[in-house]
Each structure stands twice: as structure tokens, then as C-alpha cells.
C-alpha positions as CSV (number, residue, x, y, z in Angstrom):
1,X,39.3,29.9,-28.6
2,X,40.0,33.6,-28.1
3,X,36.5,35.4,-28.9
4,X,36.1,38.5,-30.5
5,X,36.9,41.2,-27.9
6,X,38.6,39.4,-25.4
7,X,42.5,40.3,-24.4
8,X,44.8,38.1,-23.2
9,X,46.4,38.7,-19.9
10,X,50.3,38.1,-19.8
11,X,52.4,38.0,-16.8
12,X,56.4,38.4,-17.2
13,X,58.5,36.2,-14.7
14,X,61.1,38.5,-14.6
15,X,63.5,36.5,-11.8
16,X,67.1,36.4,-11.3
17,X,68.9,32.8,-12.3
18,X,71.4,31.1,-10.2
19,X,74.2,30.1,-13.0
20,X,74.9,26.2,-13.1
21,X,71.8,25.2,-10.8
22,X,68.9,24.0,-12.4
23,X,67.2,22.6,-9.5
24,X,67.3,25.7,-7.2
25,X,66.5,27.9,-10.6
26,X,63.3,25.7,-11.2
27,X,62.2,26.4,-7.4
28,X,62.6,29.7,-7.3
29,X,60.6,30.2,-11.0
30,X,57.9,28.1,-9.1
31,X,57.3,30.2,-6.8
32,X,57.6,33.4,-8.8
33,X,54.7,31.2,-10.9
34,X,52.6,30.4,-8.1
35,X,52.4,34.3,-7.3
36,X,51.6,35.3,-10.9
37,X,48.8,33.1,-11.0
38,X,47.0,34.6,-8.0
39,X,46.9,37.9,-9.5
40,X,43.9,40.0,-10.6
41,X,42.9,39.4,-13.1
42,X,44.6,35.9,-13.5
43,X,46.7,35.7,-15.9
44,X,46.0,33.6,-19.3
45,X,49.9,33.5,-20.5
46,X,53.1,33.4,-18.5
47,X,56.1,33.6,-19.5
48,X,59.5,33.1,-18.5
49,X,63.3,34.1,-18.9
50,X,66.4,32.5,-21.2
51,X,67.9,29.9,-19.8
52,X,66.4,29.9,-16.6
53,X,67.1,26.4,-15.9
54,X,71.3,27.0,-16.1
55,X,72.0,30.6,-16.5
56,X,75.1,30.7,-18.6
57,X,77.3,28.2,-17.0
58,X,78.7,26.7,-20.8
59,X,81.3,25.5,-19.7
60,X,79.2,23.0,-17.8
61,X,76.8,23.0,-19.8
62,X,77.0,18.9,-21.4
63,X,76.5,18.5,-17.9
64,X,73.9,19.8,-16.1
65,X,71.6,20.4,-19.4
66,X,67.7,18.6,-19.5
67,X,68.5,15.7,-21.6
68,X,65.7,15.7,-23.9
69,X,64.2,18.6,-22.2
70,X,62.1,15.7,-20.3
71,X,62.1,17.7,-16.7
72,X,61.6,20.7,-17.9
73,X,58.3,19.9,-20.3
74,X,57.2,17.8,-17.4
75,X,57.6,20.3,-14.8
76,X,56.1,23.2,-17.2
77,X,53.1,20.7,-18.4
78,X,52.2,20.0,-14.9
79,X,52.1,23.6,-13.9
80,X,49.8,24.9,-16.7
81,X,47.3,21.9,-16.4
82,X,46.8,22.6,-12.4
83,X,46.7,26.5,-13.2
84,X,44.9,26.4,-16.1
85,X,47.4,29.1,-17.9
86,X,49.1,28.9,-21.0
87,X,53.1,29.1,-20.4
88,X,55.7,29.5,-22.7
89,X,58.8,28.6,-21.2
90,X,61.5,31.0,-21.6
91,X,64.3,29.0,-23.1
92,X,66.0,26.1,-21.0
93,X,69.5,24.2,-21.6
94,X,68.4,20.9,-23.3
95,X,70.8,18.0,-24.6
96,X,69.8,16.4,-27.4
97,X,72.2,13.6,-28.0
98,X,75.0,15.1,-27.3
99,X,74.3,18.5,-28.8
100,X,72.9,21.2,-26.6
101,X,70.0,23.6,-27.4
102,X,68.7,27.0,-26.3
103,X,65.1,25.4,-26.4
104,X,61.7,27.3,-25.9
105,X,58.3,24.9,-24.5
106,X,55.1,26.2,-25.3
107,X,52.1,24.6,-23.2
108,X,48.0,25.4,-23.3
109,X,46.4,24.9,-20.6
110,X,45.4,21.6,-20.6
111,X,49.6,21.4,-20.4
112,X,49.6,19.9,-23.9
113,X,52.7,21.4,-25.6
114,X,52.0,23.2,-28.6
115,X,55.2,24.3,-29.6
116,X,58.7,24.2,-29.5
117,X,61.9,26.4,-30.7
118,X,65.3,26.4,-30.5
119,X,67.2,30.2,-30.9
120,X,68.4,30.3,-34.5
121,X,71.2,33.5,-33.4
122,X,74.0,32.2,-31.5
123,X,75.8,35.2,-29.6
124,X,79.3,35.3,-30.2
125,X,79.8,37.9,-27.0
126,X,78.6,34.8,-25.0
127,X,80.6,32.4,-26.6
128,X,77.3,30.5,-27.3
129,X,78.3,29.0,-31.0
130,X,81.1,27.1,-29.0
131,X,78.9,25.2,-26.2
132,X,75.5,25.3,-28.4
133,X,73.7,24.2,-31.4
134,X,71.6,26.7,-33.3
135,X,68.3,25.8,-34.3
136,X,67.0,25.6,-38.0
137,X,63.4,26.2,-37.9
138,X,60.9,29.4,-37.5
139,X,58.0,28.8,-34.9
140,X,54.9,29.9,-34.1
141,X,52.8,29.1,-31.7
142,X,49.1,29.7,-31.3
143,X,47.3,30.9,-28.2
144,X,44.1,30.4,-28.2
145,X,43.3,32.5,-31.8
146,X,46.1,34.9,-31.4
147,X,49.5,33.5,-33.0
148,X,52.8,34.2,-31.9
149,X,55.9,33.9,-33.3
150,X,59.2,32.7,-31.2
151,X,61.8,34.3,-30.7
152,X,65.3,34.0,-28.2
153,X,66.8,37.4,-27.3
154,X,69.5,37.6,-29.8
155,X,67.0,36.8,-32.3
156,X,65.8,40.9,-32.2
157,X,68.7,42.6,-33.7
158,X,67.7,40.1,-36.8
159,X,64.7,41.9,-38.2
160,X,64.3,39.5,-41.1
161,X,63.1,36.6,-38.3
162,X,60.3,38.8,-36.8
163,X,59.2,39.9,-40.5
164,X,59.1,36.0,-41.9
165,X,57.1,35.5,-38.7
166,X,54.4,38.5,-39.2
167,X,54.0,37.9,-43.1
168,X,53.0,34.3,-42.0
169,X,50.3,35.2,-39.8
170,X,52.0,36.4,-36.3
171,X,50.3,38.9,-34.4
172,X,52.7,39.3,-31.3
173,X,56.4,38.0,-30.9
174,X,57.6,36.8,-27.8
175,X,61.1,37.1,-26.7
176,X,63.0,36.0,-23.6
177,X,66.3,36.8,-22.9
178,X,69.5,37.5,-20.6
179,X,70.0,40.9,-22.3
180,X,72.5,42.4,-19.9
181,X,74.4,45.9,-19.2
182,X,75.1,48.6,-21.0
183,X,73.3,47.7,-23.8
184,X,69.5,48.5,-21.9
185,X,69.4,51.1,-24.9
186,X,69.5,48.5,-28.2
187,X,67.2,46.2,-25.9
188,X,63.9,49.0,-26.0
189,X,64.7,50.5,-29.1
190,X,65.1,47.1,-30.8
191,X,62.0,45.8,-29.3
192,X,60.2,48.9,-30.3
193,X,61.1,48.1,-33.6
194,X,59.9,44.8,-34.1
195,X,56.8,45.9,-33.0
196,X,56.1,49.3,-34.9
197,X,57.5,47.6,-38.1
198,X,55.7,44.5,-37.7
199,X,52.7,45.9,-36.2
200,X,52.2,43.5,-33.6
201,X,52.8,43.5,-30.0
202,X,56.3,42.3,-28.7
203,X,56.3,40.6,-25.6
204,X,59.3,40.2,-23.6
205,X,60.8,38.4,-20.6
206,X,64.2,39.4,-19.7
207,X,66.2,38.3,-16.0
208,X,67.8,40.4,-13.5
209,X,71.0,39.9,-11.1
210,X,74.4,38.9,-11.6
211,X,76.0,36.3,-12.9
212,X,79.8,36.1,-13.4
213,X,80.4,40.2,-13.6
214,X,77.4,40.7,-15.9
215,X,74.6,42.7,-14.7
216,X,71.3,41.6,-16.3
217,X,68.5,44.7,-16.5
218,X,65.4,42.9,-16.7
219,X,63.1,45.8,-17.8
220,X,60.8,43.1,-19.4
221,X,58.5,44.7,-21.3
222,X,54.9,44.5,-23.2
223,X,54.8,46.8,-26.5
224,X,51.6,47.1,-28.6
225,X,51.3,47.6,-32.2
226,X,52.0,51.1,-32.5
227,X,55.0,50.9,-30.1
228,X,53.6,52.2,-27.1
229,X,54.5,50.3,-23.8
230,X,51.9,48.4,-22.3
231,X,54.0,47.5,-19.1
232,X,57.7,47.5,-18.2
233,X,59.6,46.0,-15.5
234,X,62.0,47.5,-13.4
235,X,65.9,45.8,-12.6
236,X,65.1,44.1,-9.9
237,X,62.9,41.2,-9.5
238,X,59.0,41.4,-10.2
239,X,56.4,39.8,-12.1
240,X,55.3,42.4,-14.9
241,X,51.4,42.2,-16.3
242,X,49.5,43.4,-19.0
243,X,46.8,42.6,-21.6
244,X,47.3,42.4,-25.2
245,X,44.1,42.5,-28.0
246,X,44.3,40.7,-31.1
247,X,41.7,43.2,-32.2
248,X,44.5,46.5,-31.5
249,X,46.6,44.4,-34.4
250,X,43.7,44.2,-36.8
251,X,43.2,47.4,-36.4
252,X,46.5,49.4,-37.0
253,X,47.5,47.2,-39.9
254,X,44.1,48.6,-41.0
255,X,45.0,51.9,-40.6
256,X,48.8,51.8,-42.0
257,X,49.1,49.5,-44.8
258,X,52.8,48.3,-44.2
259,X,52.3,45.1,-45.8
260,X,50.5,45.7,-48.7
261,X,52.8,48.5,-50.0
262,X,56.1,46.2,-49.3
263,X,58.2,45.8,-52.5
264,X,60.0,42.5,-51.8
265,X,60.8,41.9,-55.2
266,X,63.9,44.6,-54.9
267,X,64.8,43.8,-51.4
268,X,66.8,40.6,-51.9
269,X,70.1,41.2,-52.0
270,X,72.4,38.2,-51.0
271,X,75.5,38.8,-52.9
272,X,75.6,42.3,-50.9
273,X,74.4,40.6,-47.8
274,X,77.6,37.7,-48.2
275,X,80.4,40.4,-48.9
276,X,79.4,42.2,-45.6
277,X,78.9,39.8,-43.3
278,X,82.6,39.3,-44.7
279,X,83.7,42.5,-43.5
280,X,83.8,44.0,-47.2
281,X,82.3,48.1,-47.1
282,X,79.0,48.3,-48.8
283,X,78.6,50.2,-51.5
């Protein structure tokens, strides 16, 4: 268990994804992994991209998904128990009968898996509600005393997710994602957000390169409590570190007392909330 004091040190596998091939995509992660964990200091978390195992081939996708996400939890299991690091996964395609998920791992590192969670936001932009199946259920996952919620890269512009998540005990979110061009702007402010509003550190893995006349920005990125960036990645490919202190958390919820002056009893508003995700004007 994390003692009082210590930091966690997080590396970002910030990699480029060949679209449709989830063999050469796992090999190449490997490697990327392998490289992280020689760093100094070694790192206690990695953690990788969306969809790393597929890229954003849907139309494909009932194809070359990991039924049951069987390779994928082997593969990750195996590589946290020989490292002795703590992974969370990214997200990888999975095939669940013959439904297809955006699905998260989570492994300690004895490679038990401690968690799993599929993205609750499909993006529309992507087409993603027509290939995949959105999941139902909030998760968080704990790392050795600090808990973290989940979180899929859509998932950010829904601040509601990130709140539920912090008021039930979260002290960092973690967010991977294929976030591409032009939209680098909404991707740091909206991170910054989750994290100053929340008061919790944000960490998050997004990919670089191509793929079908996108351009993907990585800038992964580590933001602490009071929104100031620990690390960020560049747009190519590297691995991004940084430490994160449970403590830091304890510490400026202390100091600003967000959640013990919220009001919720006058924020729900679902009749409002229904007429404009109907496209009616609020008032």
C-alpha cells in the first residue's frame, strides 16, 4: 500500500497505432513498455492509449476485435507481473458476444486485474454509436491507496462523470484517448478543468500519427490538483513521466473547500437538461 509520503511515478505510452492491426499495434506498445520500465526512477503506473489494439478501423471492427478481451488481459497481466508495474491499459477493441466495447484493463503488479471499464460517451464525429456498445457502469480503480477514476477520452467534455467519480472517493482521473486535430485546444483546457474543479490530478494518454486523414496530437499530459502541468508530451512519439502525490490532493481540497460548499440540491435540472439535448434554446 501507498505510504504516507510516497508519489507514484507514471509513465504515458504516448505511441502512434497502426489502424486494423492489432498484432503489430501490440508489438510496437511492447516495446514502447519495455523502454518505460527501464527509466529512472522506474515507473510504478503505465499507461496506455485508446484503442491501441485497432486504431479506428470500425468498419472492421466485429472482425479483428479481442473476443472477450482474453489477449489483451493476458498479454497486459503478463507484462505487469514480470515488471512489477501497475498498468492500466488504455482502452482496446473487445467483442463481447457479438457486441463490441471500447474496454479499459487495469492490472497491479502482481498482474491481477483490478478493474475494468468500458467508455460510457460514444463519439458521434467517429461514428462510434454505429460499430460500438456504450458501457453502463462508473469505475474506479485503486492503486495502491490512491483511487482513480476511469475515464475514455470523450468522457472529458462530460463533467458530470469526473464529479460522480471525485465525490466517491477519486483522487486522479485517468483518460486515454485518440483526441485528434484541431481540437488540441478543448483537449488541455478540458483536462484542466477536470482537474482544477475536481481537485485531483488528471492523467492522460493520448496517440500520435495518422490514421485515415486524421492527425492525432498526442500532447499526453499529467495535471495536478491545482491545474498546473506536471509533464506534457509533445506530437510525436515519446514516453511522458511524472509523479503524482496523493498527499498534494489532501492538501488543496484542504485549502479550497469545493465540496463542502456545493449546493446539489438546486443543481438537478433534467427537464431542462432533456429539452436541450433536444435542440430546444434554454431559457
Amino acid at each position: 500500500m501507498t505510504q504516507r509520503g510516497k508519489t507514484l511515478a507514471v509513465a504515458l505510452i504516448q505511441a502512434d497505432i497502426e489502424i486494423g492491426r492489432p498484432q503489430a499495434n501490440k508489438a510496437h506498445l511492447g516495446d514502447l513498455m519495455e523502454k518505460a520500465v527501464q527509466g529512472d526512477p522506474k515507473p510504478d503506473l503505465l499507461v496506455l492509449p485508446e484503442m491501441w489494439n485497432t486504431g479506428y478501423a470500425l468498419e472492421q471492427i466485429q472482425e479483428i476485435a479481442d473476443p472477450g478481451g482474453e489477449d489483451t488481459r493476458e498479454w497486459l497481466s503478463s507484462f505487469a507481473r514480470r515488471h512489477g508495474v501497475m498498468i492500466v491499459g488504455g482502452s482496446a477493441a473487445v467483442k463481447i458476444e457479438d457486441r463490441i466495447y471500447n474496454t479499459m484493463y487495469a492490472f497491479d503488479r502482481t498482474g491481477r486485474q483490478i478493474g475494468a471499464y468500458s467508455k460510457l460517451h460514444l463519439f458521434r464525429l467517429m461514428d462510434e454509436e454505429k460499430h460500438l456498445t456504450a458501457g453502463s457502469e462508473l469505475v474506479k480503480l485503486e492503486l495502491e491507496g490512491l483511487t482513480a477514476g476511469a475515464s475514455i477520452c470523450y468522457d472529458i467534455r462530460f463533467p458530470e462523470l469526473a464529479r460522480s467519480l471525485a465525490l466517491d472517493g477519486a483522487k486522479m482521473l485517468i483518460v486515454p484517448a485518440e483526441w485528434p486535430h484541431p481540437r488540441l485546444r478543448h483537449w488541455r483546457t478540458l483536462l484542466a478543468a477536470r482537474a482544477i474543479e475536481n481537485q485531483m490530478y488528471v492523467v492522460a494518454c493520448n496517440r500520435v500519427g495518422s490514421s485515415r486523414g486524421t492527425d492525432f496530437f498526442g500532447h499526453s499530459m499529467i495535471i495536478d490538483p491545482w491545474g498546473e502541468i506536471v509533464a506534457e508530451g509533445g506530437e510525436t512519439e515519446e514516453i511522458v513521466t511524472g509523479c503524482v502525490s496523493p498527499e498534494l490532493v489532501d492538501e488543496v481540497r484542504g485549502r479550497i473547500p469545493v465540496f463542502a460548499d456545493r449546493r446539489p440540491e438546486l443543481y438537478a435540472d433534467r427537464k431542462r437538461g432533456a429539452d436541450i439535448d433536444q435542440g430546444s434554446q434554454p431559457q
